[in-house]
C-alpha positions in Angstrom: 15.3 -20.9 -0.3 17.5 -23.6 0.7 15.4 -25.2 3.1 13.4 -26.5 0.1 16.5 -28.9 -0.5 17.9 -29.5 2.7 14.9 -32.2 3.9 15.7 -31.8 7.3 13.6 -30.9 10.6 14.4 -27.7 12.2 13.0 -26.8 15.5 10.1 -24.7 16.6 12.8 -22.7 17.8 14.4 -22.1 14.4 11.1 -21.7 12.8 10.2 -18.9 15.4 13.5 -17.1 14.2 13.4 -17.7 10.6 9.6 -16.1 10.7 7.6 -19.2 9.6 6.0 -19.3 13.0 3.6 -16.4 14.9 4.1 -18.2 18.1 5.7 -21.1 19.5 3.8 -23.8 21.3 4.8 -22.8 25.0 3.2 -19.8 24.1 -0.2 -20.6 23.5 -0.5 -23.5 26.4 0.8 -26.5 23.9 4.1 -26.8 25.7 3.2 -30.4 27.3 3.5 -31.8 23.8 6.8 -30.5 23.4 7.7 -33.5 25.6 5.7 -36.1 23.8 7.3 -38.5 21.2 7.0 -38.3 17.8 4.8 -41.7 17.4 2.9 -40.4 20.1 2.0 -37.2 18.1 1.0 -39.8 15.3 -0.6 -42.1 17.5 -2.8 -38.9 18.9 -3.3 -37.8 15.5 -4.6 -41.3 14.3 -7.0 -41.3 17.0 -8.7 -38.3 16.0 -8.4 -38.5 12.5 -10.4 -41.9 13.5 -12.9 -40.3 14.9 -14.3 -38.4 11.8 -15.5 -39.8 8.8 -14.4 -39.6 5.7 -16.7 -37.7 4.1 -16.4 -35.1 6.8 -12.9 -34.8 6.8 -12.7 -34.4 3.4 -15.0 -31.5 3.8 -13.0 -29.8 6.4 -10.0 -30.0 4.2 -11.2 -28.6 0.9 -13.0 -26.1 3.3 -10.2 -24.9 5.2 -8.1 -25.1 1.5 -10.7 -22.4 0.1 -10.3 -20.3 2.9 -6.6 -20.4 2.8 -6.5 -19.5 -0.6 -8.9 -16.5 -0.2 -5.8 -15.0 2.5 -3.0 -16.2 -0.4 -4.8 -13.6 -3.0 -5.3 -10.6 -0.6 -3.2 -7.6 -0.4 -2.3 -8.1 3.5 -0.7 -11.6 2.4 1.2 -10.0 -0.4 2.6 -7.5 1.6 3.3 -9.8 4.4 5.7 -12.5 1.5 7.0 -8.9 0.1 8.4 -7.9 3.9 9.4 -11.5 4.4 11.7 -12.1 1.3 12.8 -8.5 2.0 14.3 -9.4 5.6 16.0 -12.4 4.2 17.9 -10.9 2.0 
């Protein structure tokens, strides 16, 4: 649990190994962006977020929140957080 303090980046790399990533970018045909700058990722990001309203993106988020939560309270997800703590120790 110390990456909750350290406030550092890691890499997609070290988030592959450490289990907080199914599959690295290169693996699902994202791996132009891996040479992209990091205000062009916000720059990219701002010009979609642009492109919705509001109103509708607002929607999308509560939307894909109640989803998310509905995985966080199923077995499968449980057992999946049990098995991970488990490895790391």
């Amino acid at each position: 649990m110390n990456w909750l303090f350290r406030s550092e980046m890691i890499s997609s790399e070290e988030a592959f190994r450490i289990g907080w990533l199914q599959k690295r970018s290169e693996e699902v045909g994202f791996s132009f962006l891996k040479e992209k700058s990091p205000e062009q990722h916000r720059f990219w990001k701002s010009q979609l977020l642009g492109q919705m309203n509001e109103t509708d993106l607002y929607r999308r988020m509560v939307e894909e929140s109640r989803e998310a939560a509905k995985l966080w309270e199923s077995d499968a997800h449980k057992e999946a957080v049990y098995s991970f703590l488990k490895k790391k120790r």
